[in-house]
N, C-alpha and C positions, 0 to 999 in steps of 0.2 A: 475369479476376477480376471478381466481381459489382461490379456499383454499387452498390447499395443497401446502407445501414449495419449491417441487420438482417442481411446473409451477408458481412460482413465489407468494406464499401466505404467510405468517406468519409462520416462525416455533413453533411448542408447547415450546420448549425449546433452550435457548443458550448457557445455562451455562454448565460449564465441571462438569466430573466427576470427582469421588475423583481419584487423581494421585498415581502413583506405582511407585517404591516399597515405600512404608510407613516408614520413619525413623524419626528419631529425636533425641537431646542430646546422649542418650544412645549407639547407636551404632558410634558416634563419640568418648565417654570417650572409646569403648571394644575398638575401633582401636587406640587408642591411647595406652591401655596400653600394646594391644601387641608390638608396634612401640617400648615403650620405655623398654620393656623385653629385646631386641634385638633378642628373638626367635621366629621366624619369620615361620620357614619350623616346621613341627609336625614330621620329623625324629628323631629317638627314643633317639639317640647316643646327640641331642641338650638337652636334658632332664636329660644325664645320668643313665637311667635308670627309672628314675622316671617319666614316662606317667603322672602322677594322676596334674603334674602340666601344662601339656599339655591343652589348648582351645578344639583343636578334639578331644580328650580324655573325655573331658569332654561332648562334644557333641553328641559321640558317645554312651555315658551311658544316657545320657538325651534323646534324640532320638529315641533309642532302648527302654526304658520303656514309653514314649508316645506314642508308638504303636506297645505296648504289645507284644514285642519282648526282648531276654534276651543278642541279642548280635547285633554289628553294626561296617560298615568300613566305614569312612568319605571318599569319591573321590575327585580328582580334576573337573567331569561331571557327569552327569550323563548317560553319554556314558562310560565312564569309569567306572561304577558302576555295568550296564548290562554287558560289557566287563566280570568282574572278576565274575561277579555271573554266566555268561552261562561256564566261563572254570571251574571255582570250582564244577558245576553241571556236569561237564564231558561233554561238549561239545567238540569234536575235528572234525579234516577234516573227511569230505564224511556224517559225521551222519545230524540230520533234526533236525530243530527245527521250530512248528508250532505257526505261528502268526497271527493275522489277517493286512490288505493290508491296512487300513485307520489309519495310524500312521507316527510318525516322522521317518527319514529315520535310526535312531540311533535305534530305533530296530532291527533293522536288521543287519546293518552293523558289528556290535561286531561278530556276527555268522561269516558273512564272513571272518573275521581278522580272526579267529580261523579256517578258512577251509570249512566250515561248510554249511549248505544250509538252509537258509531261504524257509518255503513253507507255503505260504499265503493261508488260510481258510477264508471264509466269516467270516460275522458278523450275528448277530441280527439285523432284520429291524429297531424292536419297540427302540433298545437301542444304536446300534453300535458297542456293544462290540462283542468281539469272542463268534463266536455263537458252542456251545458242540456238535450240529448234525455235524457240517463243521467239528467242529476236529475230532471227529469218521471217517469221512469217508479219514481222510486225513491222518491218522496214517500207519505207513509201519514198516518193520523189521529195517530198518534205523533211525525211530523216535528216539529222546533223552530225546526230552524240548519239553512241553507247554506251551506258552509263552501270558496269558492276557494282555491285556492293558487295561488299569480301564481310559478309552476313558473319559477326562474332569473328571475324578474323580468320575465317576459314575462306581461302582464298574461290573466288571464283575462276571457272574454267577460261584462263588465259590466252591458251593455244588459238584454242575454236574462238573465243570471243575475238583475237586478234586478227585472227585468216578472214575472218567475217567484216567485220570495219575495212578491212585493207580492200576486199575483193569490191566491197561496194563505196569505196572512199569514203569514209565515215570516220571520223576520228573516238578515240576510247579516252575517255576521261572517267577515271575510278572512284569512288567513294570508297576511299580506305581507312575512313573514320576508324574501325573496328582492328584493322590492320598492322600497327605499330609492330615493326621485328617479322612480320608473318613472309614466308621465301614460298618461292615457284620454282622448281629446279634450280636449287639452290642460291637464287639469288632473290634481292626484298620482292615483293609483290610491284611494289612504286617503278620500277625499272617495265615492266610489261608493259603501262599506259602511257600514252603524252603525255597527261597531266592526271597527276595522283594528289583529293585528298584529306588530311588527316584532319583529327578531331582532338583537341587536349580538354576537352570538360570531365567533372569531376568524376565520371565513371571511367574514363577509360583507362588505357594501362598507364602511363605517361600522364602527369595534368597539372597546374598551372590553375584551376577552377575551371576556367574559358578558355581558347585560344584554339588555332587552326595554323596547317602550315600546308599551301602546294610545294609538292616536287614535280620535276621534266627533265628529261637528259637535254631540252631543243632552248637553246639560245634566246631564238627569237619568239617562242612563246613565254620563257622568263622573263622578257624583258616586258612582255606586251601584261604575265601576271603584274609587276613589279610599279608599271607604272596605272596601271586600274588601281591599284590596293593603296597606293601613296595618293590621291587627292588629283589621278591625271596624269600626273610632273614624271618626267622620266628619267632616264639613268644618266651621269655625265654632265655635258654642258645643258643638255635640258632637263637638269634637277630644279632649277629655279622657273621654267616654264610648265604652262597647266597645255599639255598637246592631245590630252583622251579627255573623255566626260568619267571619271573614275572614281572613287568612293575614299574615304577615308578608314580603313578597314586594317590601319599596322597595328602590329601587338607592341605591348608598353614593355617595356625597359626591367617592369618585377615580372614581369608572365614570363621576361623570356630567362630570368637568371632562376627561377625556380626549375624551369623547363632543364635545365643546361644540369641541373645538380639531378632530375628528376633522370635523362638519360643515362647517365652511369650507372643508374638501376638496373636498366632495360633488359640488359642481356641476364642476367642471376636473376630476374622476375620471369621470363622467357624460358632461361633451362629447369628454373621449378618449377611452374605449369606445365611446360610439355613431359617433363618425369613424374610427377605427381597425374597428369593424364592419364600417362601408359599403365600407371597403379592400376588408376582406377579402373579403365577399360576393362584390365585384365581379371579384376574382381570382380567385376560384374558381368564379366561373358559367362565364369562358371555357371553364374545362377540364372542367366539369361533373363531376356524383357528388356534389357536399357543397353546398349551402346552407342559411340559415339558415329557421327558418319561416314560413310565409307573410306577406309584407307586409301590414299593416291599417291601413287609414288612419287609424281610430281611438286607434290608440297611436302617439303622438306621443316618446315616449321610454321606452329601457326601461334598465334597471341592469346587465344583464349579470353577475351576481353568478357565475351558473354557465351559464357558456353552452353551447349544444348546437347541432349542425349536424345535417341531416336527410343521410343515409347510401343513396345506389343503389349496391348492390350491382351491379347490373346494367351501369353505367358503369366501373367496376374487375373487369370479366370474373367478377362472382361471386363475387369473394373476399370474406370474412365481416367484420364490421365488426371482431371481435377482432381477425382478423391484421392487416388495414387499420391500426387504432389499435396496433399492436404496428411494425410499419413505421417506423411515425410518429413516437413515441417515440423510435427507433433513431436517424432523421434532426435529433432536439433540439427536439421539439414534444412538450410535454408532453401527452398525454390518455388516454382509455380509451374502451367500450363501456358504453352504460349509457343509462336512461332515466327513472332514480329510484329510489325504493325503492317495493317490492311489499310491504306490510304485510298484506296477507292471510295471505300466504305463511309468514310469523314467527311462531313457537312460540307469542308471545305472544295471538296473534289464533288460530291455528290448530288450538292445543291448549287456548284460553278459560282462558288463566294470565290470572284477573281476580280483584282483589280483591271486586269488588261483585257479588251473585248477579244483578242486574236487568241486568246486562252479558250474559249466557252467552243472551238470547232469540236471540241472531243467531249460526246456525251456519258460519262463517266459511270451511269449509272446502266447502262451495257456492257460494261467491261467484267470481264467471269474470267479469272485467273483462279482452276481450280485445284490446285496444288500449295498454294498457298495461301489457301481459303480453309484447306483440309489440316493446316500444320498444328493448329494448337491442339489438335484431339490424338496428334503423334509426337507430339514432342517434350522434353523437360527441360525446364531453365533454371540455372542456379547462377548467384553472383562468384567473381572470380575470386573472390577472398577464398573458397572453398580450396582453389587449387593454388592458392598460394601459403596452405596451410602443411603440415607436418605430414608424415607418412603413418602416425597414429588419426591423424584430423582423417584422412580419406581411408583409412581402415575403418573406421566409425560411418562413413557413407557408405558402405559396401555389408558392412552391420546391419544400418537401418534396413537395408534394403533388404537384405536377406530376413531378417525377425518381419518384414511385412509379408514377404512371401510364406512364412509360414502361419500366417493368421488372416489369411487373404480372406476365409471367409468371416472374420470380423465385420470385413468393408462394405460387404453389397447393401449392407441396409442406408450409409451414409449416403448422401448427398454431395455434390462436388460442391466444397466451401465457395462462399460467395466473395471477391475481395475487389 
């Protein structure tokens, strides 16, 4: 009889992981007392003036110094969040803003709302992230924004990406959706860009369901977030005045008292994935095929929101990372194949389903980013519950993996599962 769980053997594992999002008492007494406040919405005029007794207010001063930033706007997304940070960055119609193509499609799309054109750069083979050669070569008289994505919370290369915007006056506004806690020589990631930002739906580390929040160390781009995200109306004596065309995009009053109980996690969810990482790493370098990607001395910590291992095929006799990850699953490791999303590739880019005609300049369907075209055939995804589990839970990942390697010739007659 086979070993392996995928042809009918014993799995290593049955038991679940730890389940998300993480709550208890606590964020039941915040939603209660905002319930029994009756202030409900974080508009300013509920407050009369006095923010300081506002939830978001509060979360937004909290937030903004947990990563080492001096100012922050709570969103109702964090689609809304990229939104007010690419217009506060001066994004408008016809100009560019460079991303890389293996991301959520909310990168992008805020650009379009604004007119604007998304132009997809490769990545880094070794990491995923936007790779600093692709944006050199991808900058025009049209550029605005350079736009990272800290891909699973492994930060993208800050330095290079910094020297680069500065040298060619370009500002860096980051998608740190993925981000929460993650440092670049030793400090948050948030502190590197003008404007950094986050994402609190229900996958990530930190969440509320929904919600977004920009960070800035610069004044006067917080003010210019602060009053887009409020309905126009700005700070001060023009709270009561509409002085921008701006959106209605605050986060409500319970997003933001879940958020505030949700932080106090942050850091004891942060030092167990990254220890439970190092586990891991180090168990699976014995048996070789899967490690994480390449160590940088400069990230000092990352988030792990969605983490990925780099995939040899050539250590598991060839077999393709789909049946690999179909194995795997079998044995009570949750994961897949995958290296992001390809938004090139999507109707909406490929067939120039845009509302704004100054969108459709870039023919999307020439764009060949091959490196992250290449990822999902090198890489593995698992959800972060894995590493937020026990040092038996990821002894047991390191298990399956090893019991696959020795029945590797099980695998070549499968097929990569279909899902």
């Amino acid at each position: 009889m086979s070993e392996l769980a995928i042809k009918g053997g014993q799995p290593v594992r049955t038991a679940p992981f730890p389940q998300r999002p993480l709550f208890d008492e606590r964020e039941l007494a915040a939603l209660q007392q905002v319930l029994y406040s009756r202030r409900w919405t974080s508009a300013p005029y509920i407050f009369g003036g006095d923010m300081s007794l506002s939830k978001v207010y509060e979360l937004e001063q909290r937030y903004a110094a947990f990563h080492d930033c001096q100012y922050a706007v709570a969103t109702g997304s964090g689609t809304d969040a990229l939104q007010i940070a690419y217009a506060a960055a001066g994004l408008g119609p016809g100009d560019e803003a460079i991303m890389p193509p293996n991301t959520f499609i909310a990168t992008a799309t805020p650009a379009l709302q604004l007119g604007a054109v998304p132009v997809f750069a490769d990545v880094d083979p070794e990491t995923l992230c936007l790779s600093p050669e692709a944006v050199e070569a991808a900058i025009t008289e049209r550029t605005r924004l350079i736009v990272p994505v800290h891909l699973g919370g492994y930060p993208a290369d800050m330095d290079r990406l910094s020297e680069i915007a500065a040298r060619h006056g370009l500002k860096l506004v980051a998608d740190a959706a993925h981000a929460h806690g993650s440092e670049w020589r030793g400090k948050k990631v948030a502190a590197f860009a003008e404007l950094s930002a986050f994402s609190f739906q229900q996958d990530k580390q930190i969440t509320c369901g929904e919600g977004g929040i920009v960070t800035t160390n610069d004044a006067t781009l917080y003010e210019l977030c602060y009053t887009l995200h409020n309905d126009g109306r700005g700070l001060g004596e023009q709270g009561s005045l509409f002085v921008a065309q701006g959106w209605n995009f605050r986060m409500s009053e319970f997003q933001a008292a879940l958020l505030l109980v949700q932080l106090e996690r942050l850091d004891e969810m942060l030092e167990r994935k990254n220890r439970n990482a190092k586990r891991l790493g180090e168990g699976l370098a014995e048996l070789g095929g899967l490690s994480w990607p390449p160590e940088d001395e400069r990230i000092t910590r990352q988030s792990y929101v969605y983490p990925r291992l780099r995939y040899d095929a050539a250590a598991f006799a060839g077999v393709p990372v789909a049946t690999f990850a179909a194995a795997l699953r079998a044995e009570g490791i949750p994961c897949a194949a995958g290296g992001g999303w390809l938004l090139y590739k999507h109707p909406v880019f490929a067939e120039q389903r845009f509302r704004f005609e100054t969108s459709k300049r870039l023919d999307y369907t020439r764009v060949h980013c091959p490196n992250a075209e290449a990822a999902p055939s090198r890489w593995l995804a698992f959800p972060q519950e894995v590493l937020l589990g026990s040092g038996k839970d990821i002894d047991d990942f390191i298990e399956a993996v090893a019991k696959i390697k020795r029945h590797l010739g099980e695998l070549h007659p499968l097929q990569p599962a279909q899902r």
